[in-house]
Phi, psi and omega in degrees: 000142163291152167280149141336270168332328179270344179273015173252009170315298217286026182241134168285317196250107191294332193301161218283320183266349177318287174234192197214078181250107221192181173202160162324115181258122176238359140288313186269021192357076157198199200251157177254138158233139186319139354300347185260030176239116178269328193227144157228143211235160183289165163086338200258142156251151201240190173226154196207103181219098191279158164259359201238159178270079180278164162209117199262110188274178192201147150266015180349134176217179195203121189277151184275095193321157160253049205210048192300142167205129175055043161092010195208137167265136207235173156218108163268156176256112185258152210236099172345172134302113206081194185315171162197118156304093169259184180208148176284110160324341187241154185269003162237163199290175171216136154287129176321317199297301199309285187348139161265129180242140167299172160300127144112339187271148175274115196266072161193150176249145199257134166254123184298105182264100175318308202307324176227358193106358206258187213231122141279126178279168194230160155217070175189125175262125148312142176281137171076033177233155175237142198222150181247140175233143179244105193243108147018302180298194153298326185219151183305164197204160175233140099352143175229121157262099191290172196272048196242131173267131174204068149300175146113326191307154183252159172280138168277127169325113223248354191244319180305018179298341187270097152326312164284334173089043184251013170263168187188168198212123152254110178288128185238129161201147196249170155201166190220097136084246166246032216229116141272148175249080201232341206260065174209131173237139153208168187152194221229122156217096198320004196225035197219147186242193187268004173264188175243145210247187166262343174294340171264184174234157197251181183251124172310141169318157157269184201194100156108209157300110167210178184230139172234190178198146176180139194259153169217139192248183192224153216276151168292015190227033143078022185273153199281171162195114188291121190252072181315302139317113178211108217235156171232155174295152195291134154204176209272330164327188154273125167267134207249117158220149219261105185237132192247134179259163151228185187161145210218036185256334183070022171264168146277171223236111193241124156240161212222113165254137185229104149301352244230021189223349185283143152322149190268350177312321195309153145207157175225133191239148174251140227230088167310122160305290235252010181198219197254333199282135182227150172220133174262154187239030158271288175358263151237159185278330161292093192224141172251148204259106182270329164301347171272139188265185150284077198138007239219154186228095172210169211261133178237163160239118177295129166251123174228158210176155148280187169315308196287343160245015157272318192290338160295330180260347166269351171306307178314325177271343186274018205269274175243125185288175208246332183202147183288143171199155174252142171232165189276140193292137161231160340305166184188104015285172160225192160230291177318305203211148150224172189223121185258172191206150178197152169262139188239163171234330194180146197331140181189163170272144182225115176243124166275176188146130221248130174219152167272166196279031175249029206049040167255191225254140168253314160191159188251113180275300177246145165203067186214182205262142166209173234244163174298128179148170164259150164216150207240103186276062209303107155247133201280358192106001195234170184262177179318315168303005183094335211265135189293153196262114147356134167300157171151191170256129196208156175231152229247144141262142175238137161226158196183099183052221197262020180273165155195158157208178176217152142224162198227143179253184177224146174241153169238102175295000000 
């Protein structure tokens, strides 16, 4: 392995805020970083994050494996369990259709596109580029990149599989400002279950300012798992799928939904579970979220359906929202004004109240009895006496029956 420091002469400024380097720790699911990330080893892929445009040059060759199997040479990667950052062993492309994977890898690579954030699958691996894979199992498991150059081949199309035409696809994308999401499907695949499958793909960790999107489903051991892909087996229902955007840009939130591969038989509408927001998106394909906030995360259900069987599942989620919940205030930070929003499942006394981070009490927004339903709270900055409150941080309580949760804001002056 190389040091850090040393592939890093051609940056002048080496200093802590200059650049950023590190790569995916996938036991600790989080990033290991340079000072305490030291070396860098083949085969790995890394993150590189400059304020400035460098360009790091090379003389890259490519050693020929000793490792021949079934007449042909390979260089395998062995690969954690969870995410993993690799790099192509070779100075020319291979085609992705060409890799051989062990059980349990997800057979596609994802590549990071700097310019807005968002994640592409690819099908060519490249030299000196870095790419994430996911592997499923338990125990480490490898890759084979043969020593072949064959770029340019394309991945044969995973969602066009179906002859009868009960397979169907919706494309989803989000976007904050200048941070995308775009490369997210859900839909129908005859060779696909209501679980997560080999048909689906799972969303790469984030990084830095971003906007996500992911449908998310839950593990046979009930652990949640985010899902760029998310394809379900053919039936007769509504088909629901449960997509959470997050974002951490302090923008609003645009999702774009492309229909044009859905049955025409079909309508979709996106659905707060825990409230009132119903959007239809035959309407417009363009819709902005007013519940996701700054810092903030929130969850809808894509409903696809005909009419007559939509209109039956949205009465029904708008009737009583499914779980009591507080979201996070927007804006946040603010100065003037901010607005909490909280969810009831059923009639209770409900007291909201404002504390400082020393816990004492600052003013009481709400305290009366309330009904099933969202409901949305303006606090203007002030304390129970009128008076404006300090820049700083504070926290918001919801009690509700035998519920209760807290999150924290900022007022800025």
């Amino acid at each position: 392995p190389a040091t850090v420091t040393s592939i890093f002469d051609e940056i002048d400024d080496t200093s802590d805020d200059g650049w950023r380097f590190g790569r995916w720790n996938a036991t600790a699911n989080s990033y290991d970083a340079f000072p305490g990330l030291t070396s860098v080893s083949r085969n790995h892929g890394y993150w590189l994050i400059t304020k400035g445009a460098y360009t790091i040059t090379s003389d890259g060759v490519s050693s020929v494996p000793d490792d021949p199997q079934a007449a042909r040479r390979f260089a395998s990667i062995q690969l954690n369990p969870g995410w993993n950052q690799i790099a192509s062993p070779f100075a020319f492309d291979v085609a992705v259709s060409m890799i051989e994977y062990d059980s349990g890898i997800e057979q596609a690579l994802h590549e990071y596109v700097s310019s807005n954030g968002s994640y592409r699958t690819v099908s060519t691996l490249r030299p000196f580029r870095g790419y994430w894979i996911y592997n499923d199992g338990a125990n480490s498991a490898a890759i084979r990149i043969p020593y072949e150059q064959s770029g340019g081949a394309v991945i044969a199309d995973r969602d066009t599989d179906d002859a009868n035409g009960e397979s169907w696809v919706v494309s989803l994308a989000v976007g904050s400002g200048d941070r995308r999401d775009i490369d997210n499907r859900v839909g129908v695949r005859t060779d696909a279950s209501d679980r997560y499958d080999a048909c689906d793909r799972s969303e790469p960790p984030v990084i830095g300012r971003y906007v996500s999107l992911a449908s998310d489903v839950k593990e046979d051991n009930g652990k949640s798992h985010p899902l760029t892909h998310d394809y379900r087996g053919v039936g007769n229902d509504v088909y629901a799928y449960d997509i959470v955007i997050r974002s951490n840009t302090g923008e609003p939130v645009t999702m774009t939904a492309d229909l044009s591969e859905m049955p025409v038989r079909f309508r979709a509408v996106l659905v707060n579970p825990h409230g009132s927001e119903t959007f239809d998106l035959m309407a417009s394909r363009d819709v902005t979220l007013p519940s996701v906030g700054p810092q903030g995360e929130a969850r809808y259900t894509l409903l696809v359906g005909t009419e007559q069987q939509l209109t039956a599942e949205t009465n029904d989620t708008e009737s009583v929202p499914r779980r009591f919940s507080l979201s996070q205030n927007y804006p946040n930070p603010f100065n003037a004004g901010t607005v909490i929003s909280y969810t009831l499942t059923e009639n209770e006394h409900v007291d909201l109240s404002i504390y400082d981070v020393l816990g004492r009490h600052i003013t009481t927004l709400v305290s009366e009895a309330g009904k099933p339903g969202v409901h949305h709270v303006e606090w203007n900055g002030r304390d129970a006496n009128g008076q404006s409150v300090a820049s700083g941080v504070y926290f918001y309580r919801l009690n509700a029956g035998a519920n209760s949760d807290v999150r924290k804001m900022m007022v800025v002056k």
